[in-house]
C-alpha positions as CSV (number, residue, x, y, z in Angstrom):
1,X,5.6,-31.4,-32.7
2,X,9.1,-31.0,-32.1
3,X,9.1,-27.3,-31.0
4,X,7.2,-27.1,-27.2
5,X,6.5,-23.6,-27.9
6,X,6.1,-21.7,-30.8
7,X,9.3,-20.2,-31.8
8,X,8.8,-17.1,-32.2
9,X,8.4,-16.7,-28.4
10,X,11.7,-15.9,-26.9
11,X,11.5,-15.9,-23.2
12,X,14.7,-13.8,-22.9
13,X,13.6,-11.6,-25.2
14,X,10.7,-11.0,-23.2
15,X,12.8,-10.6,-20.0
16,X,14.9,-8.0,-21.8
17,X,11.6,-6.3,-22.6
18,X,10.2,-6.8,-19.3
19,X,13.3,-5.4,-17.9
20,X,13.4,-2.0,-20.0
21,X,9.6,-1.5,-19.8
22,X,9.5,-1.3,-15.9
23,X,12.8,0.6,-15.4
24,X,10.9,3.2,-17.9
25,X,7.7,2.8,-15.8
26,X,9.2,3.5,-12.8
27,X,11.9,6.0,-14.2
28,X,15.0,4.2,-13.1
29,X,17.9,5.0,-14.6
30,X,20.3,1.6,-15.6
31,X,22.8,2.4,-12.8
32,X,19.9,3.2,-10.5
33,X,18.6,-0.5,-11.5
34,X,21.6,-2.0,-11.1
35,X,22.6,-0.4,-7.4
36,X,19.4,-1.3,-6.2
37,X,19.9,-4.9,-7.6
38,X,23.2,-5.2,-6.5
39,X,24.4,-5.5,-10.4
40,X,26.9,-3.9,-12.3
41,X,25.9,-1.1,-14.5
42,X,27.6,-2.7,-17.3
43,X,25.7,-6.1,-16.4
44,X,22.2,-4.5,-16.6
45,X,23.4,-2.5,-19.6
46,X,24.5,-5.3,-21.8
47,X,21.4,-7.3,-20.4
48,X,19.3,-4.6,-21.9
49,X,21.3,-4.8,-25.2
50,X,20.2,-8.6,-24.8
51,X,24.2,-9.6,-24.5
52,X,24.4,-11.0,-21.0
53,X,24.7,-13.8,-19.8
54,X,22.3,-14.2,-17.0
55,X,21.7,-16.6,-13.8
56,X,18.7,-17.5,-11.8
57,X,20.1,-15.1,-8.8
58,X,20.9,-11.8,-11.4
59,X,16.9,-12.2,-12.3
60,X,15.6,-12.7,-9.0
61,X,18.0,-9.7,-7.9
62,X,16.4,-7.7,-10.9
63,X,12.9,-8.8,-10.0
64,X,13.2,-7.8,-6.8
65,X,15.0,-4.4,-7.7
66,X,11.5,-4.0,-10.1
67,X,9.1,-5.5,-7.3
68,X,7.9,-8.6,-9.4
69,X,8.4,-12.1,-8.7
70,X,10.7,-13.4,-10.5
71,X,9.0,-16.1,-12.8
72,X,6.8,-12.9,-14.3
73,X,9.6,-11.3,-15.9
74,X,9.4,-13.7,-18.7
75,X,5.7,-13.4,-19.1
76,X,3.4,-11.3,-20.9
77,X,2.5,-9.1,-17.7
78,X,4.7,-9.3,-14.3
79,X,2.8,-9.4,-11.7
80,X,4.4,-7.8,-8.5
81,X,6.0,-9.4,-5.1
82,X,3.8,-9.8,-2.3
83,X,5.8,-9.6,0.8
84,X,9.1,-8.8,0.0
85,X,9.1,-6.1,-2.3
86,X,5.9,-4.6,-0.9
87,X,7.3,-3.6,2.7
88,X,9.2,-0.7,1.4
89,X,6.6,-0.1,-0.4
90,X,3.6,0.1,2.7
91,X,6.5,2.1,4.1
92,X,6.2,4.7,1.6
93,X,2.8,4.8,0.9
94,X,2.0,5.2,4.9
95,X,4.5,7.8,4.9
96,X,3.6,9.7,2.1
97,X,-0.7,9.6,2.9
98,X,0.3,10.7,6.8
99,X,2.4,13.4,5.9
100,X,0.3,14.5,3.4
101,X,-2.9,14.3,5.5
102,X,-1.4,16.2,8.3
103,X,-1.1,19.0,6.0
104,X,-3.9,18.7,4.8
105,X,-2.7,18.4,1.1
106,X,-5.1,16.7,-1.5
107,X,-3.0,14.6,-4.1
108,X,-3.7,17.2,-6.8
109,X,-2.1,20.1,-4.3
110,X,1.1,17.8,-3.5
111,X,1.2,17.4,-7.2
112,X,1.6,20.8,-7.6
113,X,3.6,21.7,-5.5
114,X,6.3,19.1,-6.4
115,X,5.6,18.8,-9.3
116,X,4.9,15.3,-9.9
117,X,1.7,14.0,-11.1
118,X,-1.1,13.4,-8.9
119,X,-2.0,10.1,-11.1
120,X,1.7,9.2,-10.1
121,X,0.9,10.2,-6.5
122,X,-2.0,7.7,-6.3
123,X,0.0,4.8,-7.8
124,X,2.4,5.4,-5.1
125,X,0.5,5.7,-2.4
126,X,-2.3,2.3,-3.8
127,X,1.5,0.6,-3.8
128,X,1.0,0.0,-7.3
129,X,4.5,2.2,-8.4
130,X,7.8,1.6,-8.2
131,X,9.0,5.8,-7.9
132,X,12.1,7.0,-8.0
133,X,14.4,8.4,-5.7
134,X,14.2,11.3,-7.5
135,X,10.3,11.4,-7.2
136,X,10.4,10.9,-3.9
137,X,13.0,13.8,-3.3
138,X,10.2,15.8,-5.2
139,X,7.9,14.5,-2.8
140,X,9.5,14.7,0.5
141,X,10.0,18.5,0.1
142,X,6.7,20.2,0.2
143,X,5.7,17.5,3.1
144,X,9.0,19.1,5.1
145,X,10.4,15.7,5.1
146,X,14.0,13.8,4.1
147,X,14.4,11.3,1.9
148,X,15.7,9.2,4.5
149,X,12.0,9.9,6.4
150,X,9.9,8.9,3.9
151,X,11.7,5.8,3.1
152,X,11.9,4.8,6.7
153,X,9.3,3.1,9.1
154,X,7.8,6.0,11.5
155,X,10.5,6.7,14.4
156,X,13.0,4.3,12.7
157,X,15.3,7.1,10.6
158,X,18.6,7.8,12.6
159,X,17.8,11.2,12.0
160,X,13.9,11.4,12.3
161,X,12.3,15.0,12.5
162,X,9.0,14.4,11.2
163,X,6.1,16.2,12.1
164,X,6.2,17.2,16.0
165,X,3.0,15.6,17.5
166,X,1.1,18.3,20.1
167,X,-1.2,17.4,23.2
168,X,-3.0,20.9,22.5
């Protein structure tokens, strides 16, 4: 009983797995990723070739870029942030059901109209998605809204429009 662990478990390889399989589920491109982690391109690149050389802060950066703690990334199934990671993501979801309900658009209409998936809509708004900018571009447009609005806490954008609120 030398080996701890059997060795054909590689946690970085499961990292770098980790890594690619919730950029693809939350459609990130790698420079998307690494802005939003504060990484280089070529950093997240090479990590996803499994050539880099990584320390504790690049993974915490990553997980919270990807909205799981960090320690998950090198498990089986990452299991997502509670606080940090999940503000922006109540921010979004409260955004996106109020607009949407002042409408008075049902997920499947909002789908179609921008045309991203009302299954994807539902993730997004149950918090349980990481979108895209683009997605949310796609979003924001049929609910007459900016980017910059839907990411923002209500009354908090420096050019907030939003939905004019009437006494009649």
């Amino acid at each position: 009983m030398t080996h701890p662990s059997p060795p054909s478990v590689d946690p970085f390889g499961i990292l770098v797995a980790n890594v690619i399989a919730l950029r693809a589920k939350g459609n990130w491109s790698i420079r998307a990723l690494a802005e939003q982690a504060q990484l280089s391109r070529t950093f997240v690149a090479n990590l996803e070739k499994g050539s880099s050389k990584l320390s504790l802060s690049a993974v915490d950066q990553l997980a919270a870029a990807l909205g799981v703690t960090t320690g998950s990334l090198f498990a089986a199934k990452p299991v997502p942030r509670d606080e940090e990671a999940s503000v922006i993501e109540e921010v979004v979801a409260q955004n996106l059901v109020s607009a949407r309900q002042a409408l008075k658009l049902t997920q499947e209409t909002l789908g179609q109209q921008s045309g991203v998936s009302m299954y994807v809509i539902a993730h997004i708004e149950r918090r349980a998605r990481n979108p895209s900018l683009q997605t949310l571009a796609r979003l924001a447009a049929p609910l007459h809204l900016t980017l910059e609005e839907l990411l923002s806490v209500p009354g908090k954008a420096s050019g907030a429009r939003g939905t004019p609120q009437r006494d009649t």
